[in-house]
C-alpha positions as CSV (number, residue, x, y, z in Angstrom):
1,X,14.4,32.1,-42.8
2,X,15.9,35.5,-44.3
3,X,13.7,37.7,-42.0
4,X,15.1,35.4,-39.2
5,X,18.9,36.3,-40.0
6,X,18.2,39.5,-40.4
7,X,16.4,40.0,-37.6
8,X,19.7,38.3,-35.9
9,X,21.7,40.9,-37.5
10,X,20.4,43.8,-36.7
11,X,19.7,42.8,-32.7
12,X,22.9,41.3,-32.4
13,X,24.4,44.6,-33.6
14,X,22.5,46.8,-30.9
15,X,25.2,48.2,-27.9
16,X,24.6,47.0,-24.4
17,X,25.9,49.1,-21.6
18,X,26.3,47.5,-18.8
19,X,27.2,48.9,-15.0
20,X,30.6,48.5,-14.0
21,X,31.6,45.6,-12.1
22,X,32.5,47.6,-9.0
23,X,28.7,48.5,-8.8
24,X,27.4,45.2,-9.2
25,X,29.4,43.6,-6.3
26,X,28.3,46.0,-4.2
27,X,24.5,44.9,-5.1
28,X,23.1,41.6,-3.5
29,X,20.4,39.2,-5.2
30,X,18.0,40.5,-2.4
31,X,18.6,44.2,-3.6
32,X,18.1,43.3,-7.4
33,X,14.9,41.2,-6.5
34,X,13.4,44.0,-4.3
35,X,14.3,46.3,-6.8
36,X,12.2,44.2,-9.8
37,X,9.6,44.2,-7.3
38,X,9.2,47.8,-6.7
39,X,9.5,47.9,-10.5
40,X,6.6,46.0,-11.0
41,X,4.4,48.1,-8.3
42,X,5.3,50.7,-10.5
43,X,4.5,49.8,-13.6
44,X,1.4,48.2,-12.4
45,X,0.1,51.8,-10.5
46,X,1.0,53.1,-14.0
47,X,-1.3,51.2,-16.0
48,X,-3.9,51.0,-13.0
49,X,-4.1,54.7,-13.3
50,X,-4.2,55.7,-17.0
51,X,-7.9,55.2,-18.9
52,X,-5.9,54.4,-22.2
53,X,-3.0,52.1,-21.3
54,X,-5.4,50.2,-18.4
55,X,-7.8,49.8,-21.6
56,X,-5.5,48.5,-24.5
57,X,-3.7,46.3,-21.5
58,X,-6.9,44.5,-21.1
59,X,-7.8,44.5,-25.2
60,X,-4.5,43.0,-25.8
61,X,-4.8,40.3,-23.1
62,X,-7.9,39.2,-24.5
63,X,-6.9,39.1,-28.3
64,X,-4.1,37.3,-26.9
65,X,-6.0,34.9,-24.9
66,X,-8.0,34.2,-27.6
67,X,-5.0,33.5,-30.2
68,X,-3.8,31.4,-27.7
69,X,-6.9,29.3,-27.0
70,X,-7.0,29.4,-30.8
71,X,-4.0,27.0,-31.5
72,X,-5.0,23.8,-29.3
73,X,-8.6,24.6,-30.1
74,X,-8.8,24.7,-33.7
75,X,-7.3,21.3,-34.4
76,X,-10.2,20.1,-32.3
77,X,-12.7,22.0,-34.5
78,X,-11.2,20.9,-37.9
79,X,-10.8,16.8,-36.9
80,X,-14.5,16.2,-34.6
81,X,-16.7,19.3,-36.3
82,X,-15.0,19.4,-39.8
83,X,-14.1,16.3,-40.0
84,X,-11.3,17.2,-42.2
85,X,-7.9,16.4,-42.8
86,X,-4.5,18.4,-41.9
87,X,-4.4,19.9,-45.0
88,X,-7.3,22.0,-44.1
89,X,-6.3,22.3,-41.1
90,X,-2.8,24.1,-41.9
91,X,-5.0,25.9,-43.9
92,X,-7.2,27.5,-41.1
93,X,-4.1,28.4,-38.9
94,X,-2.5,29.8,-41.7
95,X,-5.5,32.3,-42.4
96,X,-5.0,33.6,-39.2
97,X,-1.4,34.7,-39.9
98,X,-2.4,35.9,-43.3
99,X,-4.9,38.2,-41.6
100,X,-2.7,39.6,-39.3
101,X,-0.3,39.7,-42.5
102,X,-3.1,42.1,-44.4
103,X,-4.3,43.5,-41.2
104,X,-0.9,45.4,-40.5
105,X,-1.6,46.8,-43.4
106,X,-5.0,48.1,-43.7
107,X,-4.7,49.0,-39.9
108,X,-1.8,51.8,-41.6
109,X,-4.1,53.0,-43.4
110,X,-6.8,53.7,-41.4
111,X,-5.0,55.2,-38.2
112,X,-5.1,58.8,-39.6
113,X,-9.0,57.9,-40.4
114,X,-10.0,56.1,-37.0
115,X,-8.7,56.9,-33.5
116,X,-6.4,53.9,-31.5
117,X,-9.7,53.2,-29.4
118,X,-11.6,52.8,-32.1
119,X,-9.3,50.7,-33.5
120,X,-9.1,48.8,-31.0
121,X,-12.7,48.1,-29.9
122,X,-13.3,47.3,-33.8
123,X,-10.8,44.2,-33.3
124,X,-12.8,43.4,-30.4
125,X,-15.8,43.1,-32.5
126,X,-14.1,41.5,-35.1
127,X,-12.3,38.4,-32.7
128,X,-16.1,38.4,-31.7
129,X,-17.2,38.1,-34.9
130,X,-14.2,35.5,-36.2
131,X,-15.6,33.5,-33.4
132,X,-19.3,33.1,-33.6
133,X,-18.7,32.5,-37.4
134,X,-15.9,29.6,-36.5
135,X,-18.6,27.9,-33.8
136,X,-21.3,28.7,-35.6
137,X,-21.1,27.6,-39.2
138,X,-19.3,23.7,-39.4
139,X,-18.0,24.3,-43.1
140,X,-14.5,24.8,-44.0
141,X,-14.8,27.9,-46.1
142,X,-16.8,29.2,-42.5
143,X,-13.5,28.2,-40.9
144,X,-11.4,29.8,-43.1
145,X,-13.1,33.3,-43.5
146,X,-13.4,33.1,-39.3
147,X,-9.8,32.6,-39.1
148,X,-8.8,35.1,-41.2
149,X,-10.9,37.4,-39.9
150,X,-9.7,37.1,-36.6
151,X,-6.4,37.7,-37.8
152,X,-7.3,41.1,-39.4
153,X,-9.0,41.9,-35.9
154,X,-6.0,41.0,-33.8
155,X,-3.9,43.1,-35.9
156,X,-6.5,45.8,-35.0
157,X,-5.5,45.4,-31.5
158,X,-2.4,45.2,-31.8
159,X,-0.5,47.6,-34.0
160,X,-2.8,50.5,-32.5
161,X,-1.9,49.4,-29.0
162,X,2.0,49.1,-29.3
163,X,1.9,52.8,-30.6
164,X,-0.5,54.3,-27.7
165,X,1.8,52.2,-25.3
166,X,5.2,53.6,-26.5
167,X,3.6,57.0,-26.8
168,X,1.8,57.0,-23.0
169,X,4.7,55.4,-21.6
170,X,7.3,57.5,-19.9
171,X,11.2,56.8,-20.5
């Protein structure tokens, strides 16, 4: 709850300047939508035509695709493979968190080791790797080590894709 406040706080305290009204009268809703369109074909040319951002696009729309399959899913797994109870099941989609948690963190550590591809291809392998265990191995300590494990790989993808994003990315 306190990270929510404060998270309040300090966007709520950041200075939006906006156009005066003069200029946006003399816009029309045509203009503004053509505009977000060219926008787009921009930012799309842009990613189509730089190795690094087109690659970490497409890494983080697959670790995000599988988190996202991963919540509907994994209720599924724990009641009709598991056969267990909610209790384990809060468990399992709290490992995933919890990796993410400790994956921010050893991800820190290792970005002057390991390049951002690496990085990133590692939490490839290691969604991969979450997954085969979580399908293959119907216990619940299987589901738990998958799950957190996937979490630690997603942070892989993640934290070293935001940076190569901001950094590649012009103003």
């Amino acid at each position: 709850v306190l990270s929510f406040v404060l998270s309040a706080a300090l966007i709520g305290s950041v200075a939006i300047r906006r156009p005066d009204s003069a200029t946006v009268a003399r816009e029309s809703s045509s203009n503004r939508i053509h505009q977000i369109w060219l926008d787009m074909g921009q930012g799309i040319r842009f990613i189509f035509q730089h190795a690094a951002v087109f690659f970490v696009v497409l890494a983080m729309a697959a670790g995000l695709f599988t988190i996202g399959c991963f919540g509907p899913l994994i209720a599924i797994h724990v009641r009709d493979t598991l056969h267990a109870s909610a209790r384990l099941f809060g468990f399992v989609s709290g490992m995933v968190g919890f990796g993410m948690l400790l994956g921010t963190q050893v991800v820190r550590r290792l970005v002057g080791k390991l390049g951002d591809d690496t990085l990133v291809l590692s939490g490839l392998g290691g969604i991969g790797l979450g997954a085969l265990i979580l399908g293959g191995l119907p216990y619940a300590a299987a589901a738990l080590a998958s799950t957190f494990t996937i979490g630690l790989a997603f942070a892989a993808i993640m934290v070293p894709a935001q940076t190569l994003l901001q950094r590649e990315t012009p103003h």
